[in-house]
C-alpha positions as CSV (number, residue, x, y, z in Angstrom):
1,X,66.6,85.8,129.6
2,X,67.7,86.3,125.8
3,X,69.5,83.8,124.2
4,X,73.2,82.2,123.8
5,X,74.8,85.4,122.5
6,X,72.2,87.4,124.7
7,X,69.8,87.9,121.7
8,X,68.0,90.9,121.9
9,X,64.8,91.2,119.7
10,X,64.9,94.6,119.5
11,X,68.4,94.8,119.2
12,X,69.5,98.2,116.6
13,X,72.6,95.5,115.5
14,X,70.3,93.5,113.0
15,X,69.5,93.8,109.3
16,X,66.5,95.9,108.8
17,X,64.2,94.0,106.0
18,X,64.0,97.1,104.4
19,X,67.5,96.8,103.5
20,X,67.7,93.1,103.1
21,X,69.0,92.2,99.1
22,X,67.8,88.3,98.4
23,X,70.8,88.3,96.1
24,X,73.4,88.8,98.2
25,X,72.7,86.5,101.3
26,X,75.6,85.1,102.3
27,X,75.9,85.2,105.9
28,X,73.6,84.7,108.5
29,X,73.9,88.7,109.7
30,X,72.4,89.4,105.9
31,X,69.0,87.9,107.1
32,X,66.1,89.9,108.4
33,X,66.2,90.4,112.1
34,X,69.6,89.0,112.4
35,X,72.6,90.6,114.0
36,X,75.8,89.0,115.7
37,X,73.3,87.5,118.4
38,X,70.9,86.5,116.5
39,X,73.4,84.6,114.0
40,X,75.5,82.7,117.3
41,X,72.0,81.1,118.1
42,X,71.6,79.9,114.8
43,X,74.7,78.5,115.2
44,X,74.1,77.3,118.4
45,X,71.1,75.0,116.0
46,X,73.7,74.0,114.0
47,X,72.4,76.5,111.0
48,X,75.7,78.1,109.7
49,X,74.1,80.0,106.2
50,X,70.4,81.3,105.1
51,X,69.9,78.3,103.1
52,X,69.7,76.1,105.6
53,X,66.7,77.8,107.2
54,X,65.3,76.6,103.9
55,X,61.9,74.2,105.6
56,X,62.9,74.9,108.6
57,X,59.8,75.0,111.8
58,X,60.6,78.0,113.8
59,X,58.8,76.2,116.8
60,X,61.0,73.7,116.7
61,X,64.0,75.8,116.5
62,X,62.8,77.8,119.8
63,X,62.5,74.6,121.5
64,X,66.1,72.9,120.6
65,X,67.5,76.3,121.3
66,X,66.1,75.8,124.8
67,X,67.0,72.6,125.2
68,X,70.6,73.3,124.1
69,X,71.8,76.3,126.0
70,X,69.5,74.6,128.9
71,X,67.6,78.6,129.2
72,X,64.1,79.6,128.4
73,X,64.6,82.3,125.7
74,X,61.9,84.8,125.3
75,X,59.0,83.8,122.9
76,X,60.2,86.8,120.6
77,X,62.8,84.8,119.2
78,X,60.2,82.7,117.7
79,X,59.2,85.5,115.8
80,X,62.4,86.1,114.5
81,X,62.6,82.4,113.7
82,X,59.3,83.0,111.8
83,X,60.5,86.1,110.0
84,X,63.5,84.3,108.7
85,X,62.5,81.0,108.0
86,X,59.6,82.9,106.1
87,X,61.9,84.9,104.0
88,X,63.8,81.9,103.2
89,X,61.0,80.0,101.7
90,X,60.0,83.1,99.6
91,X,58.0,85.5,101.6
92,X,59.0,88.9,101.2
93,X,61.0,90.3,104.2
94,X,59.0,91.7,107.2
95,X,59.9,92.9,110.6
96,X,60.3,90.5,113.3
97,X,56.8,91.9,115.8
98,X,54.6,91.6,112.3
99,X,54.9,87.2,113.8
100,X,53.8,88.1,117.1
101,X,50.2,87.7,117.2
102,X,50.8,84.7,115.0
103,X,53.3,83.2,117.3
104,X,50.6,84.1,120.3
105,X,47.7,82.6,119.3
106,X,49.5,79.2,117.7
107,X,51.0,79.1,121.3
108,X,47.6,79.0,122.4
109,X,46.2,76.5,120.3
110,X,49.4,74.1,120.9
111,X,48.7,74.2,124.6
């Protein structure tokens, strides 16, 4: 059910936006919500470093991740693609269940 690198939402592997440093991203695994997982889908997408979630539609990700590994990934990972994508255009780092409702109800208006 989880992802390419078995992506876990509530994996204990990923950076904890408490402890996240918006100086020192470098690597994927120094976003929010990102472990090793986490980071091989992004690069599954073709998104090798955080600035290249810079813009990025976290729908859209969840889709072309399906699409690419051919699975149907649990809706969480959108709200990891929200909490990152977020981050990256500014926002200050949250945990990835604060997108939940979010991702819930826009799910409901899309369909």
């Amino acid at each position: 059910m989880f992802g390419v690198g078995s992506f876990n939402p509530v994996s204990s592997h990923e950076m904890h936006p408490d402890k996240v440093d918006r100086q020192r991203l470098r690597k994927l695994t120094d976003l929010p919500n990102i472990g090793k997982a986490g980071a091989e889908d992004l690069r599954v997408l073709g998104i090798h470093t955080p600035a290249e979630l810079v813009g990025r539609c976290p729908y859209d990700m969840f889709d072309k991740l399906c699409l690419l590994t051919r699975k149907q990934h649990d809706p969480c990972v959108i709200d990891v693609f929200m909490s990152v994508t977020r981050f990256m255009d500014g926002e200050p780092a949250r945990v990835w269940w604060a997108y939940t409702e979010e991702r819930k109800q826009t799910l409901v208006e899309r369909s």
